[in-house]
N, CA, C and O of each residue as an XYZ file, in Angstrom:
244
protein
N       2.159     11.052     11.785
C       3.243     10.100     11.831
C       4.493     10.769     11.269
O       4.518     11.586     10.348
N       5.483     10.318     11.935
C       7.137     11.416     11.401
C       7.235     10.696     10.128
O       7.877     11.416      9.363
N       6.847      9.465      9.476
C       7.286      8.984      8.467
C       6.877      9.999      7.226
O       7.749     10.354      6.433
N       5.443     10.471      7.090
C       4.475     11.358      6.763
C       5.215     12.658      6.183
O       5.634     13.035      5.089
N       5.157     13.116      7.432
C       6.075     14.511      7.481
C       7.425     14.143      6.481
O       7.593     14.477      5.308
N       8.237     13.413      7.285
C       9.720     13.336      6.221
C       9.077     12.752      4.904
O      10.016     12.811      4.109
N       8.185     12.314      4.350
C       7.752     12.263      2.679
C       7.440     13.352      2.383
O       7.670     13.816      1.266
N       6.874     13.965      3.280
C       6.185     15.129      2.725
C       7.282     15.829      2.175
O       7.568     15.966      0.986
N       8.025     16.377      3.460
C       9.114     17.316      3.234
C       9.754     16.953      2.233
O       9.942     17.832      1.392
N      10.414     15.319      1.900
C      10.920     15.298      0.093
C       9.906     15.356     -1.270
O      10.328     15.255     -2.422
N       8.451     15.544     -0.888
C       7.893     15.835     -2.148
C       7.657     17.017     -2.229
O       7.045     17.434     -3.212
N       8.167     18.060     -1.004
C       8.255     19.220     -1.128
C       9.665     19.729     -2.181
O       9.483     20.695     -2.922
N      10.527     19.283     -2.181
C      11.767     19.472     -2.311
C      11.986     18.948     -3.711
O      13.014     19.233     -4.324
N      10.631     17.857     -4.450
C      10.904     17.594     -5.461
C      11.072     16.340     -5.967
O      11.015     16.071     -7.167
N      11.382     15.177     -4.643
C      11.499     13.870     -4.954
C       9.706     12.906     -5.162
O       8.941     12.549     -4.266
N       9.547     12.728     -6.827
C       8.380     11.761     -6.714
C       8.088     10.563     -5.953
O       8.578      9.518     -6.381
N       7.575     10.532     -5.193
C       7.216      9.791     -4.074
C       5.748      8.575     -4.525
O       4.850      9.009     -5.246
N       5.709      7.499     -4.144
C       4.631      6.555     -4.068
C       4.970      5.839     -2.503
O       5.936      5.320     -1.943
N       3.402      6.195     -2.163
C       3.397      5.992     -0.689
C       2.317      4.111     -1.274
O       1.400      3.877     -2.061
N       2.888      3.535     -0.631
C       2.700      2.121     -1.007
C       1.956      1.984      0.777
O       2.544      2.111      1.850
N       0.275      1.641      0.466
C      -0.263      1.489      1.771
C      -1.481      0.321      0.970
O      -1.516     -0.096     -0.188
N      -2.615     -0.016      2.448
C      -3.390     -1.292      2.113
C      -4.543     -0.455      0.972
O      -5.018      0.660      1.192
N      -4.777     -1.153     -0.040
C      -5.571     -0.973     -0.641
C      -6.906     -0.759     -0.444
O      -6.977     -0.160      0.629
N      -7.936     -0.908     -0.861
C      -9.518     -0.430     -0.416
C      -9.968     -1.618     -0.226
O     -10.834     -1.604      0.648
N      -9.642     -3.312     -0.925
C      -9.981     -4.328     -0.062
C      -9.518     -4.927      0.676
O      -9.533     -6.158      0.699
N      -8.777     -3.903      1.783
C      -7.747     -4.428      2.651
C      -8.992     -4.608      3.960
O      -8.796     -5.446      4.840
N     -10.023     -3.900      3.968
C     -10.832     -3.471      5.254
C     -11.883     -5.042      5.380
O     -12.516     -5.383      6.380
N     -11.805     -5.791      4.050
C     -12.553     -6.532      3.878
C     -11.844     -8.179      5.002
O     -12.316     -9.267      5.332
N     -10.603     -7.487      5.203
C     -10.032     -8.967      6.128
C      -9.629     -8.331      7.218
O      -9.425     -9.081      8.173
N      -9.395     -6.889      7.450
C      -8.339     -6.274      8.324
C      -8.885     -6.365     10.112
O      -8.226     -6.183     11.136
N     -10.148     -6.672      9.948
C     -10.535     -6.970     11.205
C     -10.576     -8.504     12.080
O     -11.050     -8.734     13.192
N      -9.748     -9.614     10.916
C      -9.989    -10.483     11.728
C      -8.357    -11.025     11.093
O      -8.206    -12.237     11.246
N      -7.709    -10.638     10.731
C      -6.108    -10.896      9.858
C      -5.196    -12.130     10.817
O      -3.990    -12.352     10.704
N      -6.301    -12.925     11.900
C      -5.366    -13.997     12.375
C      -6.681    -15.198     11.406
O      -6.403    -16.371     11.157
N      -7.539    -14.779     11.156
C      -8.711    -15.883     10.873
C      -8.118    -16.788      9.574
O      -8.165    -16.526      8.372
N      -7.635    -17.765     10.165
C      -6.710    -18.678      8.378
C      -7.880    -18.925      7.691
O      -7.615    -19.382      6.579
N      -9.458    -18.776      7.955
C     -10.292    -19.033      6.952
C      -9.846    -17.462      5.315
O      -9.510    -17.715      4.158
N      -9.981    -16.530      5.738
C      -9.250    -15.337      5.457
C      -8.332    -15.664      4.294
O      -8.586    -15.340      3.134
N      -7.129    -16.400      4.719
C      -5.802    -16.458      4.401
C      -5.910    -16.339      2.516
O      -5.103    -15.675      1.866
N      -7.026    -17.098      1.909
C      -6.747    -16.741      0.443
C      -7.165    -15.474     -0.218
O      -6.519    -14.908     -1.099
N      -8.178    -15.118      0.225
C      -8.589    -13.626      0.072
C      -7.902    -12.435      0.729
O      -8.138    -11.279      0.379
N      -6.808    -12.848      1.956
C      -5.920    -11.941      2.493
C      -4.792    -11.924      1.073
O      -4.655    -10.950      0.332
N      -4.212    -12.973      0.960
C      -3.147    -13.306     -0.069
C      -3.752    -12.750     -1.159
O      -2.799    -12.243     -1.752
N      -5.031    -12.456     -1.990
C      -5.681    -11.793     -2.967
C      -5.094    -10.326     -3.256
O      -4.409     -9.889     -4.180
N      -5.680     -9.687     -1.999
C      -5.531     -8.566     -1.335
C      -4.049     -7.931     -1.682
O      -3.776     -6.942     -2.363
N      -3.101     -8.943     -0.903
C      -1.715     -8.092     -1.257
C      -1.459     -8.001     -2.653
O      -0.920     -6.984     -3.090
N      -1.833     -9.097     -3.539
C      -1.427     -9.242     -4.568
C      -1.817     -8.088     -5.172
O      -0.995     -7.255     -5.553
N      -3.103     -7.945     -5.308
C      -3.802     -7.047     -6.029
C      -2.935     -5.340     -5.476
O      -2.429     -4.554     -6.276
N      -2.978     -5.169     -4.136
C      -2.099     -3.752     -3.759
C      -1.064     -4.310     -4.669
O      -1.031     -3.902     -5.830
N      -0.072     -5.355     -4.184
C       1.447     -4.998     -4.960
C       1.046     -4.896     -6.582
O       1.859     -4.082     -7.020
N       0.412     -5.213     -7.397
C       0.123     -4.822     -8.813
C       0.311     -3.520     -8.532
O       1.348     -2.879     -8.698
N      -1.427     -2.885     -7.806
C      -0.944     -1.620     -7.958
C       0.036     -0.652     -7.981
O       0.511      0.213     -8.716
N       0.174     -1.244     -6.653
C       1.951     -0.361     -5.787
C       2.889     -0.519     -7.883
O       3.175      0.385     -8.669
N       3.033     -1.867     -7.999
C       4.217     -1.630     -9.212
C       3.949     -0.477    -10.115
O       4.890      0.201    -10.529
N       2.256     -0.119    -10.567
C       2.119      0.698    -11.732
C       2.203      1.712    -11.465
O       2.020      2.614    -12.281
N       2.489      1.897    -10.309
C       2.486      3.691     -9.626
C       3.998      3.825     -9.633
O       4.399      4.969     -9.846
N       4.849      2.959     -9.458
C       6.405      3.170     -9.654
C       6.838      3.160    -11.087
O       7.820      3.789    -11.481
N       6.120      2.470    -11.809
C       6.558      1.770    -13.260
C       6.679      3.797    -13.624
O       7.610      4.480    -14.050
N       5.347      4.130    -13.225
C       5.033      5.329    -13.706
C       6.110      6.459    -13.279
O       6.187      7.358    -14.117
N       6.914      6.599    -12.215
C       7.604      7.354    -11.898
C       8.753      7.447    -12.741
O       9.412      8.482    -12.653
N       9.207      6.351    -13.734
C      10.096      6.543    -14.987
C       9.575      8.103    -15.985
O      10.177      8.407    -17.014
């Protein structure tokens, strides 16, 4: 993916980078993501990535 490459190329260059993608219980809804039975354990899901996603930036201070 060109997005890939152009991160790459700025963590080549020096810029700390956090690549913000679905977490490991993302696979647990990702096959049916219209099913509204889903919908609270989908909403779980992001929450729990965006925590993560924040402590990986918090950390780039």
């Amino acid at each position: 993916m060109a997005e890939d490459a152009e991160l790459d190329e700025l963590e080549r260059q020096g810029l700390r980078i956090v690549r913000i993608t679905d977490g490991p219980d993302f696979t647990d809804v990702a096959g049916e993501l219209l099913d509204q039975r889903l919908r609270p354990r989908a909403a779980q899901i992001g929450l729990d990535d965006g925590r993560r996603a924040a402590q990986q930036v918090a950390a780039l201070r």
